[in-house]
Every structure is written in C-alpha cells, then in structure tokens.
C-alpha positions as CSV (number, residue, x, y, z in Angstrom):
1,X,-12.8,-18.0,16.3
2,X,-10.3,-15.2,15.0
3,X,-7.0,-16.4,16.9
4,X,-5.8,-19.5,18.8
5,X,-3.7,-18.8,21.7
6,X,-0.9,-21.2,21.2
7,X,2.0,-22.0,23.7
8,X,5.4,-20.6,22.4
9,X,6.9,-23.6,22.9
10,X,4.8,-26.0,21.0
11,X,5.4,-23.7,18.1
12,X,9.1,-23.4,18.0
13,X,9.3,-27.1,18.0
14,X,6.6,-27.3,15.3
15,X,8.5,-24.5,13.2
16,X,11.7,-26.1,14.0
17,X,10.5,-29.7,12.7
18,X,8.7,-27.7,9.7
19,X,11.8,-25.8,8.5
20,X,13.9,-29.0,9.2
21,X,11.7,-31.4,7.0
22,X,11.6,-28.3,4.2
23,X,15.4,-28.7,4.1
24,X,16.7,-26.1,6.2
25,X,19.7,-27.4,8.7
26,X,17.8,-28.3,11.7
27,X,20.6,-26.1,14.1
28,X,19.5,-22.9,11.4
29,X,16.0,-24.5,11.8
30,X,16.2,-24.1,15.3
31,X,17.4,-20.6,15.6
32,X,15.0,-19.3,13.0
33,X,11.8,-21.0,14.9
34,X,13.4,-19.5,17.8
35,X,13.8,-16.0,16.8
36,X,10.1,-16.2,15.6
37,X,8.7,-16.5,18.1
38,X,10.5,-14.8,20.2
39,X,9.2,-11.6,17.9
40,X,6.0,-13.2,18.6
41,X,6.7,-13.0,22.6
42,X,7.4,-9.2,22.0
43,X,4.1,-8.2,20.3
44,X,5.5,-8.1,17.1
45,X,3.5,-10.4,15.5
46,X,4.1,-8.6,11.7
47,X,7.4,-10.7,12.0
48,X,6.6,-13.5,13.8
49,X,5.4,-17.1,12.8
50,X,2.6,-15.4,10.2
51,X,5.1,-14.8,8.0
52,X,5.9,-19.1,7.8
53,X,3.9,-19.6,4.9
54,X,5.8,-17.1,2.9
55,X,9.4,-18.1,4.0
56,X,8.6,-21.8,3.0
57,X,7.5,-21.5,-0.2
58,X,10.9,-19.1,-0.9
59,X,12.5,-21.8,0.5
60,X,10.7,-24.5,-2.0
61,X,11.1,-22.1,-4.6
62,X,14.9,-21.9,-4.1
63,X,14.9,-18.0,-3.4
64,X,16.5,-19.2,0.0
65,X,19.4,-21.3,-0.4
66,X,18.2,-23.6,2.8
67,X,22.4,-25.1,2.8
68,X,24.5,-21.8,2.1
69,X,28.3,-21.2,2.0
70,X,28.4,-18.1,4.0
71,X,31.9,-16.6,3.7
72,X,34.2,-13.7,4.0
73,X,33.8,-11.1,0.9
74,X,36.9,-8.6,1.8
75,X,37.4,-6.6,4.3
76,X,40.1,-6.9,7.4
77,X,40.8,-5.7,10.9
78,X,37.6,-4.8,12.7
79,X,35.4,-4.1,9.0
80,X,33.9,-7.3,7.1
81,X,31.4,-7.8,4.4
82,X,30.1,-11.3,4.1
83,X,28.1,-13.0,1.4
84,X,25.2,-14.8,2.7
85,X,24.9,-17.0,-0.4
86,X,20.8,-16.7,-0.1
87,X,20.7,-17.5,2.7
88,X,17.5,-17.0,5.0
89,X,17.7,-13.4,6.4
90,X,17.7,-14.7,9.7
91,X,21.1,-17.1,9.7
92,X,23.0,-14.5,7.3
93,X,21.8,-11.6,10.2
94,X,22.9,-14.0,12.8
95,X,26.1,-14.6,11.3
96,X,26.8,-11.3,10.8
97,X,26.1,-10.1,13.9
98,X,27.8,-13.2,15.6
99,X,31.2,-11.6,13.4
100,X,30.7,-8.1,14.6
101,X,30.2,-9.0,18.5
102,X,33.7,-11.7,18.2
103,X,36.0,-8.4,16.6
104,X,34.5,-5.9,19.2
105,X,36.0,-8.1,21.7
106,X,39.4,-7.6,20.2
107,X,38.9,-3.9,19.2
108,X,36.3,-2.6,21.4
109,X,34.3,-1.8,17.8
110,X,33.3,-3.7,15.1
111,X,31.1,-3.6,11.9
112,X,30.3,-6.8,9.5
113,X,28.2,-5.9,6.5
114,X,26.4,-8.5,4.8
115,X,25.3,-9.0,1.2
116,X,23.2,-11.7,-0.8
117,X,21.0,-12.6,2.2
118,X,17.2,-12.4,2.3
119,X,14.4,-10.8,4.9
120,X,15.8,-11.2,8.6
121,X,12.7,-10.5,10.6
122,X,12.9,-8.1,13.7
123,X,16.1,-5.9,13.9
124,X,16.3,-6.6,17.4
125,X,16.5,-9.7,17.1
126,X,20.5,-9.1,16.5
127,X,20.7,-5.9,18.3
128,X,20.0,-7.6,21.3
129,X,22.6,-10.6,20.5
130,X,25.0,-7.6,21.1
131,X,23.3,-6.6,23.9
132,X,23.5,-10.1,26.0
133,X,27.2,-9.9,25.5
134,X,27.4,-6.4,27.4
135,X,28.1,-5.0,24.1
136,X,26.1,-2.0,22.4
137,X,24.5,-3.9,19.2
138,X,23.1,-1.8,16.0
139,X,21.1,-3.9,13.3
140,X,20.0,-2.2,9.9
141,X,18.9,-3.6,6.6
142,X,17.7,-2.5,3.5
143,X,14.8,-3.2,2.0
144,X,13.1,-2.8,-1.4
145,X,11.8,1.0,-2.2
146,X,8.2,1.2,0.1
147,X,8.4,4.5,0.7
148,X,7.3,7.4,-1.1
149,X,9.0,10.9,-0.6
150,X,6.6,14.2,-0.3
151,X,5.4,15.3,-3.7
152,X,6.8,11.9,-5.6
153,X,4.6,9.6,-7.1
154,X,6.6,6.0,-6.8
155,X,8.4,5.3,-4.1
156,X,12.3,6.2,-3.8
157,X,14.1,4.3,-0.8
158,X,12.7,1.4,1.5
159,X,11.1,1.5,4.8
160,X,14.7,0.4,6.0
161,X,14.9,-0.6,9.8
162,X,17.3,0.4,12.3
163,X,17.4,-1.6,16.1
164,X,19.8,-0.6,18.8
165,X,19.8,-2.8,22.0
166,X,21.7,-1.0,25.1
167,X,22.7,-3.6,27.9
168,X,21.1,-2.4,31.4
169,X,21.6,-5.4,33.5
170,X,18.3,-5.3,34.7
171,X,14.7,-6.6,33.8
172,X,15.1,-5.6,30.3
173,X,18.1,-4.0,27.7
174,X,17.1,-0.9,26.2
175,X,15.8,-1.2,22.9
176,X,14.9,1.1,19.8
177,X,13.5,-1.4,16.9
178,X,12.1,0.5,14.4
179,X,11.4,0.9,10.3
180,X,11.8,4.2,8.4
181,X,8.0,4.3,7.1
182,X,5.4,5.0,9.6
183,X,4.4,1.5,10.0
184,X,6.0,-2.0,8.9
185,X,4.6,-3.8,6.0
186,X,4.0,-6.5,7.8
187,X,1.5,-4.6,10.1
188,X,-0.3,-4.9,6.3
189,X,-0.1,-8.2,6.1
190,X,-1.3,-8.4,9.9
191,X,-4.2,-6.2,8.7
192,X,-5.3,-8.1,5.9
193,X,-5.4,-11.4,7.6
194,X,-7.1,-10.4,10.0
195,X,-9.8,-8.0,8.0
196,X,-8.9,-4.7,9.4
197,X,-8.7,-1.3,7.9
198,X,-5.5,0.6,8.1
199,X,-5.3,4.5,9.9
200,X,-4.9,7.1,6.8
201,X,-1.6,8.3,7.2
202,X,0.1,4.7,7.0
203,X,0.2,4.2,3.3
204,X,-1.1,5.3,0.1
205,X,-2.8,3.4,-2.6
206,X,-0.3,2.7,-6.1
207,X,-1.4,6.0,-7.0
208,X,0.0,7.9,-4.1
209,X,-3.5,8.4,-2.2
210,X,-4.0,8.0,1.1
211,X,-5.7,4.5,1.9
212,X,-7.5,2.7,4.8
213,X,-8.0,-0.5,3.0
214,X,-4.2,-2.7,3.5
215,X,-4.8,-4.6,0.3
216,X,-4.7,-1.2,-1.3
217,X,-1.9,0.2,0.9
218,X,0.1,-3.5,-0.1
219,X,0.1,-2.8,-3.6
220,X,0.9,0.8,-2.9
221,X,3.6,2.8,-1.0
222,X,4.1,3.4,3.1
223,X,4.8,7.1,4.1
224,X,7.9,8.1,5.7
225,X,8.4,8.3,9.5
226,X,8.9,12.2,10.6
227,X,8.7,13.7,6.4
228,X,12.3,13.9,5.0
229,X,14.0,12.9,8.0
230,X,12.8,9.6,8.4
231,X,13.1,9.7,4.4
232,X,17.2,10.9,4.6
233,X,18.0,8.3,7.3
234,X,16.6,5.6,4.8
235,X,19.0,6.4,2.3
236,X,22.1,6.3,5.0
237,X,20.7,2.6,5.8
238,X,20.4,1.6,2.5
239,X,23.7,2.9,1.5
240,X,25.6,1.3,4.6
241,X,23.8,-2.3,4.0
242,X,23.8,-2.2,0.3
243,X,25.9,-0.1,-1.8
244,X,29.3,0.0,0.4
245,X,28.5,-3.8,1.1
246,X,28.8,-4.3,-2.3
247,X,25.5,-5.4,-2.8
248,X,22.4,-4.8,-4.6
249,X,20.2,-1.4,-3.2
250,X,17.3,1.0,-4.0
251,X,15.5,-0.6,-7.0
252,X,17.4,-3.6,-8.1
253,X,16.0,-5.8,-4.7
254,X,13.5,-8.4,-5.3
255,X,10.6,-8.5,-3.1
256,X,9.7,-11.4,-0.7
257,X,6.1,-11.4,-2.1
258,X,6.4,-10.2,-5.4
259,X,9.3,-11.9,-6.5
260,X,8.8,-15.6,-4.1
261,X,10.7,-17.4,-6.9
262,X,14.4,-15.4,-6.5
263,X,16.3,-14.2,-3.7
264,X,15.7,-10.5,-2.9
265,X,19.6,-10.2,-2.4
266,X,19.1,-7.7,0.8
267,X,22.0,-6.0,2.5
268,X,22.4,-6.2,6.5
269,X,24.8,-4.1,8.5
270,X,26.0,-4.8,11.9
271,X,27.7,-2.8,14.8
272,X,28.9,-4.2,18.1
273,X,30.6,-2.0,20.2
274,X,32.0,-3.1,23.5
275,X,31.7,-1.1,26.2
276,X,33.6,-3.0,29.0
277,X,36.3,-1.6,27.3
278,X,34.9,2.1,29.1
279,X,32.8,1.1,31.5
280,X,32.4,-1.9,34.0
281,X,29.7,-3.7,34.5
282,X,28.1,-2.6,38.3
283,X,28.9,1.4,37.0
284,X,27.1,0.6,33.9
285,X,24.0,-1.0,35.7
286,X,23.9,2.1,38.4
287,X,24.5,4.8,36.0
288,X,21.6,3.4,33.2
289,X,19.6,3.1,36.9
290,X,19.7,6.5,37.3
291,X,18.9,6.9,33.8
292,X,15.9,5.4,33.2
293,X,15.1,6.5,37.0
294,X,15.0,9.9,35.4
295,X,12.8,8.9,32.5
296,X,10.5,7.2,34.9
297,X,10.1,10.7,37.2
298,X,8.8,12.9,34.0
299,X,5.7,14.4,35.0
300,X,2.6,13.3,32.7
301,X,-0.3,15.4,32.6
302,X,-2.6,12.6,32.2
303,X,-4.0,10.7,35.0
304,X,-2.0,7.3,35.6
305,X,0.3,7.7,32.6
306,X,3.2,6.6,32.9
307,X,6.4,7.4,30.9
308,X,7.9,3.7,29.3
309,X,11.8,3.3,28.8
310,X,12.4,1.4,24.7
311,X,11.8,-2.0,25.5
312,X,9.8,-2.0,28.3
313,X,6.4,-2.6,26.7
314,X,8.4,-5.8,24.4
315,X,9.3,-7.2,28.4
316,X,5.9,-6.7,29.8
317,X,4.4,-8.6,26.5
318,X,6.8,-11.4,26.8
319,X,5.7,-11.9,30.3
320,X,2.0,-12.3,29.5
321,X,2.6,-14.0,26.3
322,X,4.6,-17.1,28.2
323,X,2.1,-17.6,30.5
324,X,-1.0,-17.1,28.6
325,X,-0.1,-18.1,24.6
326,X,0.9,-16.3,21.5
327,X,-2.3,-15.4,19.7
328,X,-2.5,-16.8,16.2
329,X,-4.9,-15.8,13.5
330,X,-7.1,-18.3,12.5
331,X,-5.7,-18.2,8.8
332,X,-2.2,-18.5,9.8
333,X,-3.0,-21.3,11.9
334,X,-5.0,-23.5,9.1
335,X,-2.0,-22.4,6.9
336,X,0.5,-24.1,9.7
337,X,-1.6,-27.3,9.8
338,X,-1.8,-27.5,6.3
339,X,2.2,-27.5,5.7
340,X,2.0,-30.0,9.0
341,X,0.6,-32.3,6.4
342,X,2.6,-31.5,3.4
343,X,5.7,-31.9,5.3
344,X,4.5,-34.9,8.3
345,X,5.3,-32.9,11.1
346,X,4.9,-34.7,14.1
347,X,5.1,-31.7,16.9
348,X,2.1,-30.3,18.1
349,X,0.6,-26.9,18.3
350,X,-0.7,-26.8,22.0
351,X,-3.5,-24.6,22.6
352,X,-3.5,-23.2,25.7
C-alpha cells in the first residue's frame, strides 16, 4: 500500500496530543494540528501533516521555542513588527495576522510584520483568517534563497509566498496561495516520499541543470515563476518580511532541513484590510456574484472545460477529502506511529 486514507479528524487529535506531549502548549497544539490538516483538506499535502516529522524534531532540537514570549518590537498606529521568539511558523503567523485583522477594525488597514518566527505552512492559511472576518487578508514570508535567477549559478532570493483570501460570502472566499518558484519545495519532499520524478522545468540540480530526479532538485535550486518577474516580486516579499521587519533575509536564514538544530529566524508580513469600511456586506456578495459569474461565462475551446475561480478547486477537495479521508503516504504514516510510541499518544489514526 502507498497511502492510507485517514479521517481528518482522527489526525488533528493525534497531531494535537503529539505536539502537546512534545511540549508545545496544547491551545498552539491545537491550532497547528488544525491548520495541518486543514492544508491537507485543500490538496496541499507539501504542507500538510508530512511535514510532522520535521517540525518535531525542530521542536526537540530547540530550533522552535515550543513556550515563546511573543511581543511587540516597535511600531504604532495601524504598523507593528512583532518578535516571534522561535516560535513555530504557524502561532507567530497566527499572531500576526490575529494583530493585523484587530487594527483594521480600527483603521480600515493594517499591517503587522513579524520577525524571529520559523516555517508557517500554507499562506492561506492566514489570508483566509482575514477573509472570515469580511476583511481582505494578504500573507507573505520569506524564505531561504531557493531560487536561481536566469544566467546565475547559486540561487539569489527564496521561493517566497504570497496568499490573498477575498471574502465572497458564498461557497468559497477567493483565494491566490502561491510561492515565487515554479513549484514549492515541499512538492519535493512529496516527490521523494513517494518515489516520483519531478517535470524538468521545476528545479535544477546544485549545478544549475535542469533535473527530473527531486533528490537532485532538493539539494539544488527551484526556478522562478514567470523569469524575472516572479524573480523581482521575491525580492519585494523578502524585503517587506525581512529587512524592514528588522529581521534576518536573503542568505543569513537557516533552513528547516539543513539547519534542524537552530531556528531559521523567518520574516512574515501581514495585511488586513477591512472592507466594510467601503462596502457592505449583501453589495459585496452580489457584486463578487457577478464577478465570478463573468469568469464562469468565458468561452473554452475545449470540450467540457470549464473556467475555475482561485479557490474553487481547494473547496471542491475539502469536500471529497471529509467524506472520503486525507491520503497519507505510507512513509509518513509509519513515521506518525513511530513518534505515537516515542511520545504515548493515545488518539487514533482512523482509517477510513
């Protein structure tokens, strides 16, 4: 068997219980099980529960400071910076975010940078936080240089994500999740777990040539979404989440495989923008109606294809993914049971 289908629920209790017994606060605990699998739900399973393995041994390690003292670095009005104090990616993002959504309600805008925090997962994971609050919610971080510019021969700037979620009151908010190199890293890790080879025009090998084997393309360098644009909108992320944050950026981060004994130190930024403030609630629902009902009416000139609106094929996942399982790779899930030992977790994984 390659994969288990597992119930979502049985495995944010068992991640919950898992991340609790490894020290983590059991409410943090919670939400990072929670936003875990959720990613999971979505399809994203790069940044989903397969990356467990790696998060608790950072956290045994002391790379992730499982009790931080998040605080208030400077800033004023409707602009923070916080210090995550090494704190898992996932509470500092969640934190930050959290900051961001409270000061658009007082301003109608609001941005909180955060510093000295670690990898947060799915962008829209906090995007969307924004989102469920009627507000427009814009996630970035930076991440250690991946990427390799045309004609360079080490890489220059990370694949740095950017996630906007757009309330719509409907089915589904609209969202754009999405990293600056043509794929994630973690769809390397998926790879290689699960013995797959890689398209060509992904990665390159630490060399600079183009690879189809992921172990290669993992110790070598992604390629940049759309040439130098995806490469120039890198360097805007990586200077809004780590060099006006005040934190560490390009070169000086610490990778989260390479480096599973220190904290990588990433930078986050946040934007909430409230647009009650504009625009009420029923005319926003109608008007992004008539949006996406204009999307939805673009001819296709294949048979049966269908235009999607940005978050559309994360809904129709989730759907099928509650009812049927998440599917699990057979090494993840041995890895799972193994730390289930280590750590007596009592909580199940159900397999549906």
């Amino acid at each position: 068997m390659d994969s288990y289908r597992i119930s979502g629920e049985s495995l944010a209790e068992f991640v919950t219980e898992l991340l609790c017994k490894a020290g983590m606060g059991c409410e943090d605990a919670a939400f990072h099980a929670k936003a875990l699998v959720q990613t999971n739900y979505w399809g994203i399973d790069s940044h989903g529960i397969i990356r467990i393995p790696a998060y608790v041994e950072r956290m045994e390690n002391g790379a992730i400071n499982v009790r931080p003292n998040i605080k208030i670095r400077k800033g004023e009005q409707s602009l923070y910076i916080l210090d995550a104090d090494n704190a898992a990616g996932f509470i500092g993002a969640r934190k930050g975010m959290s900051h961001a959504i409270e000061n658009a309600k007082k301003s109608g805008i609001a941005a909180c940078g955060v510093m000295n925090s670690n990898h947060f997962g799915a962008g829209a994971l906090y995007a969307r936080m924004a989102a469920e609050e009627g507000m427009i919610g814009i996630a970035m971080t930076n991440v250690k240089p991946l990427i390799v510019a045309p004609g360079a021969s080490e890489p220059v700037t990370g694949n740095n994500p950017i996630a906007v979620a757009i309330p719509t009151y409907s089915d589904f908010p609209f969202v754009l999740d999405m990293s600056l190199s043509v794929v994630a890293g973690g769809k390397l890790t998926l790879a290689i777990k699960k013995g797959e080879k890689i398209p060509m025009n992904w990665a390159t090998d630490k060399d600079g040539r183009p690879t189809d084997d992921p172990k290669e393309a993992f110790n070598g360098f992604l390629m940049p979404m759309g040439g130098y644009k995806g490469l120039a909108l890198s360097y805007v992320v990586d200077i809004l989440s780590g060099v006006i944050t005040g934190g560490v950026f390009s070169k000086d981060m610490k990778s989260m495989y390479a480096n599973p004994e220190e904290p990588s130190e990433t930078g986050h930024f946040f934007i909430a923008i409230d647009i009650s403030k504009v625009i009420g609630k029923n005319e926003m629902k109608q008007r992004m109606e008539l949006f996406q009902k204009y999307i939805k009416s673009t001819p296709m000139w294949e048979k049966n294809a269908q235009m999607l609106i940005p978050g559309e094929i994360e809904y129709q996942k989730e759907c099928i993914r509650r009812k049927e399982g998440i599917p699990v790779p057979e090494t993840t899930y041995k890895e799972l049971i193994e730390l289930a030992e280590k750590y007596s977790v009592t909580k199940k994984l159900v397999i549906v």
